[in-house]
N, CA, C and O atoms as a MOPAC input file, in Angstrom:
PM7 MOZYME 1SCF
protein

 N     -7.64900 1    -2.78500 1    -6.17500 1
 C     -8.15600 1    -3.81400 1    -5.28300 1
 C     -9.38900 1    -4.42500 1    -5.93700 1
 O    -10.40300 1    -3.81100 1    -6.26800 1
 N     -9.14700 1    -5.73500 1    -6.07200 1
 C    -10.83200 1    -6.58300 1    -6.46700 1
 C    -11.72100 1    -6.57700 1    -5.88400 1
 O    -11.62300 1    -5.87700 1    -4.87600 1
 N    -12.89500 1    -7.18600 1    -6.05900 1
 C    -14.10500 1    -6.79000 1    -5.31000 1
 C    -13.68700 1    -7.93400 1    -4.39200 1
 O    -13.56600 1    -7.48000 1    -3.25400 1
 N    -13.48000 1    -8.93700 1    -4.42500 1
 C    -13.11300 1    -9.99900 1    -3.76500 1
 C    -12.01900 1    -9.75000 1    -2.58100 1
 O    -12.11800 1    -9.99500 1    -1.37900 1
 N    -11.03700 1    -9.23100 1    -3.25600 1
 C    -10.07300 1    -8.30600 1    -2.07000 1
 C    -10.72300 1    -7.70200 1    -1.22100 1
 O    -10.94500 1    -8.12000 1    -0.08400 1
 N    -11.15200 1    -6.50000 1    -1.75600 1
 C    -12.42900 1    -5.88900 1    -0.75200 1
 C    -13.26100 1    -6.62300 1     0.58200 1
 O    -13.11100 1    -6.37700 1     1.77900 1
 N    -13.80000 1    -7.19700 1     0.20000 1
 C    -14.82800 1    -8.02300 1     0.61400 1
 C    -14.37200 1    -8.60800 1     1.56000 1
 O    -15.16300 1    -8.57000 1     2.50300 1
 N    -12.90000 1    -9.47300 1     1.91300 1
 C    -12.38700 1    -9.74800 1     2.47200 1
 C    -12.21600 1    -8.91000 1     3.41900 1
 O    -12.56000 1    -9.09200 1     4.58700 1
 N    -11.64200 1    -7.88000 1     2.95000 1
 C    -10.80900 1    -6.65200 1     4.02800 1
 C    -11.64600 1    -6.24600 1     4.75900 1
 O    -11.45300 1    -6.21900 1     5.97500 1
 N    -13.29500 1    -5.64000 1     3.94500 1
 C    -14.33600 1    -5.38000 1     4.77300 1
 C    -14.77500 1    -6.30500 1     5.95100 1
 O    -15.21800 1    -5.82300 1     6.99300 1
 N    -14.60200 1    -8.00700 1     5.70400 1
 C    -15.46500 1    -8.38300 1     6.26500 1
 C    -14.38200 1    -8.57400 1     7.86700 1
 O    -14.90600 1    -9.33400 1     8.68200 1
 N    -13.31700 1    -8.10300 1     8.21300 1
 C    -12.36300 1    -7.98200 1     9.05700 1
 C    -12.24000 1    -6.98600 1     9.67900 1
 O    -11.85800 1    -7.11400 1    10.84200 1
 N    -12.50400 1    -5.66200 1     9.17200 1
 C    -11.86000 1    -4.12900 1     9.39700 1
 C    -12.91700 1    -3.08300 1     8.62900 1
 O    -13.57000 1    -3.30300 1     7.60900 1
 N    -12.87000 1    -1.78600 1     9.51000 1
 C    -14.24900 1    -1.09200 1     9.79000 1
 C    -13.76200 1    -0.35300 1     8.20000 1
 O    -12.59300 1    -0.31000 1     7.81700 1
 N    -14.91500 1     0.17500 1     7.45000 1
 C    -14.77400 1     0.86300 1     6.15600 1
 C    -13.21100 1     2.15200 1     6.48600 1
 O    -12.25800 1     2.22800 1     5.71100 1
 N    -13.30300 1     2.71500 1     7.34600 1
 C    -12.44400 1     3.68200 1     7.79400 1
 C    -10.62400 1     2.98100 1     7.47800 1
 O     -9.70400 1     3.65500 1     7.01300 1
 N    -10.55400 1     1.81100 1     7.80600 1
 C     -9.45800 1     1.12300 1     7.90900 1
 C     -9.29100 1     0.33300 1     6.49200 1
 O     -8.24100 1    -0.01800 1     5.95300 1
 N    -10.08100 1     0.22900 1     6.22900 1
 C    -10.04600 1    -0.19200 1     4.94300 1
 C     -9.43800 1     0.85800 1     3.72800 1
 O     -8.74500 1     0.56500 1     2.75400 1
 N     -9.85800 1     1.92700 1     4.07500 1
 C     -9.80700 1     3.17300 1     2.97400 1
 C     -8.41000 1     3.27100 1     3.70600 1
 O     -7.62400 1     3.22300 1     2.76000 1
 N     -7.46700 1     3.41100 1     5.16000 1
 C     -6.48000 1     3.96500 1     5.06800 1
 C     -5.61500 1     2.73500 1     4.80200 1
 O     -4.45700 1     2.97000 1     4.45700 1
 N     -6.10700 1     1.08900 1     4.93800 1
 C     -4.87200 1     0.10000 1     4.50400 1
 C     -4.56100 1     0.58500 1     2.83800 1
 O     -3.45600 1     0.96600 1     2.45200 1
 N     -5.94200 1     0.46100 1     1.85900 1
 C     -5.68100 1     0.95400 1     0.47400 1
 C     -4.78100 1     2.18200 1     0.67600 1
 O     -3.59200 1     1.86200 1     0.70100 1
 N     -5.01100 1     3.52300 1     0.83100 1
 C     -3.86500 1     4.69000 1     0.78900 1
 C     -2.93400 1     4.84500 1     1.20400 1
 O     -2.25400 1     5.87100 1     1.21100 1
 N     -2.60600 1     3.21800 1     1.89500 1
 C     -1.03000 1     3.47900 1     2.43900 1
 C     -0.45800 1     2.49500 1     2.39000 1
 O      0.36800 1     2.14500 1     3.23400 1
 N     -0.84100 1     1.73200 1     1.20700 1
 C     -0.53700 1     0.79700 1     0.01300 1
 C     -0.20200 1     1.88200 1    -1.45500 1
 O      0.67700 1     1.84800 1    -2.31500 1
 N     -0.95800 1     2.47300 1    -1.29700 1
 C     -0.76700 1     3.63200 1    -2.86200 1
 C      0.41200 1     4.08400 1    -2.64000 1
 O      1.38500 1     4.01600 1    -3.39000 1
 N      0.31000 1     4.74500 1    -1.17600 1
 C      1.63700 1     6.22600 1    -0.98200 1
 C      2.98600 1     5.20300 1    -0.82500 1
 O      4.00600 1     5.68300 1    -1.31900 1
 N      3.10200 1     4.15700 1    -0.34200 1
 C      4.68900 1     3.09700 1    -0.14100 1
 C      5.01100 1     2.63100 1    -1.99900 1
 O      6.08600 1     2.69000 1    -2.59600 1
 N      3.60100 1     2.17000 1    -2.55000 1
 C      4.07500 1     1.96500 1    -4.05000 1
 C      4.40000 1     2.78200 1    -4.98400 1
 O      4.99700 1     2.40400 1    -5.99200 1
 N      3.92500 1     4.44700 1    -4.69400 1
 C      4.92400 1     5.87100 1    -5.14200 1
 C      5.99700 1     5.75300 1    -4.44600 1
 O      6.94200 1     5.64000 1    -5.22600 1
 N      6.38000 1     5.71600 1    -3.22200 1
 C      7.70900 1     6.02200 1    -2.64400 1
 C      8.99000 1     4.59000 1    -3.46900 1
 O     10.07700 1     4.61200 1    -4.04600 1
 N      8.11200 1     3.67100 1    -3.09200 1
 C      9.11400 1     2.78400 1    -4.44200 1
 C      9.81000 1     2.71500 1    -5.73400 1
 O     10.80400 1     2.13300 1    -6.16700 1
 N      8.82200 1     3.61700 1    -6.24100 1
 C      8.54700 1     3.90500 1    -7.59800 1
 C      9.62000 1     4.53900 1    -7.59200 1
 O     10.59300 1     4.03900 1    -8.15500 1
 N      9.75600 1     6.22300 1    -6.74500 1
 C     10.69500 1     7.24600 1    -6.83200 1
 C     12.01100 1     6.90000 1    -6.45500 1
 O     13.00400 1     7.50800 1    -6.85600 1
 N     12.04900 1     5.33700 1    -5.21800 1
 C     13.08900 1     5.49000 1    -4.97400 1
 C     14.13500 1     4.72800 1    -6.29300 1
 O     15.26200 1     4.99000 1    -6.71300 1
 N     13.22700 1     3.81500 1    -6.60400 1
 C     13.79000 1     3.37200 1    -8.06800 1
 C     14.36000 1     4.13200 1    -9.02100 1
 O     15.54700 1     4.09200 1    -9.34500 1
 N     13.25200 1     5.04900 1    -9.61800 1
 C     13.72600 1     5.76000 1   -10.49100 1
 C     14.89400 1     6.90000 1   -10.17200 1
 O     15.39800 1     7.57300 1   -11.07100 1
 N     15.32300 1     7.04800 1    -8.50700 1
 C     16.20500 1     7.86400 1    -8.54800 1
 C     17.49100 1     6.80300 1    -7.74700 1
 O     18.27900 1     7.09800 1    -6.84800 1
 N     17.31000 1     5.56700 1    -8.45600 1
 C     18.45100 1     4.61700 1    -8.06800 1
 C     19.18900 1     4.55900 1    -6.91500 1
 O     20.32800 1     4.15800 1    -6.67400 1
 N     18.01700 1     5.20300 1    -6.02500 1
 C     18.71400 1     4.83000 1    -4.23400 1
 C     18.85900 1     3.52800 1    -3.84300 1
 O     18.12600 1     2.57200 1    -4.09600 1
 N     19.84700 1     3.57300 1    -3.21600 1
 C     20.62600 1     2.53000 1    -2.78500 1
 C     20.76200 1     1.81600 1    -1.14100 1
 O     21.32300 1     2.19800 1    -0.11400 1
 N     20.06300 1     0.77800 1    -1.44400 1
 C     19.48200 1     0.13000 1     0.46200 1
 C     21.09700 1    -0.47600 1     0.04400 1
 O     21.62700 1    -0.91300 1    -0.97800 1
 N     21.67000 1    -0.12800 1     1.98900 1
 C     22.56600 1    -0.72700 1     2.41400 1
 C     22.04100 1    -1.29600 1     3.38400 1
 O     20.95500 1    -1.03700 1     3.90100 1
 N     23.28800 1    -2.62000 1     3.85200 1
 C     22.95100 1    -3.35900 1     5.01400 1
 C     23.52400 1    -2.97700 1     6.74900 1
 O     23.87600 1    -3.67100 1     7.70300 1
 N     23.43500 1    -2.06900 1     6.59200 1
 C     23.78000 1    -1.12300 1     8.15700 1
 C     22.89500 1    -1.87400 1     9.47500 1
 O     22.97300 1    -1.41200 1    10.61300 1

């Protein structure tokens, strides 16, 4: 995140919310990652 990103986010949402939007941005861009690399497959159900 840029300082500029930041800054933004801060100036909207309390430091607390800020730290959990970043870590649950991290933990969905691992779960992507894995689901990629283990070539799971989204159907349209």
């Amino acid at each position: 995140m840029s300082d500029v990103d930041y800054a933004a986010a801060a100036a909207v949402l309390f430091e607390d919310q800020v730290s959990a939007v970043a870590w649950l941005s991290t933990v969905m861009n691992a779960s992507n990652r894995v689901a990629i690399m283990s070539r799971y497959t989204v159907t349209g159900d």
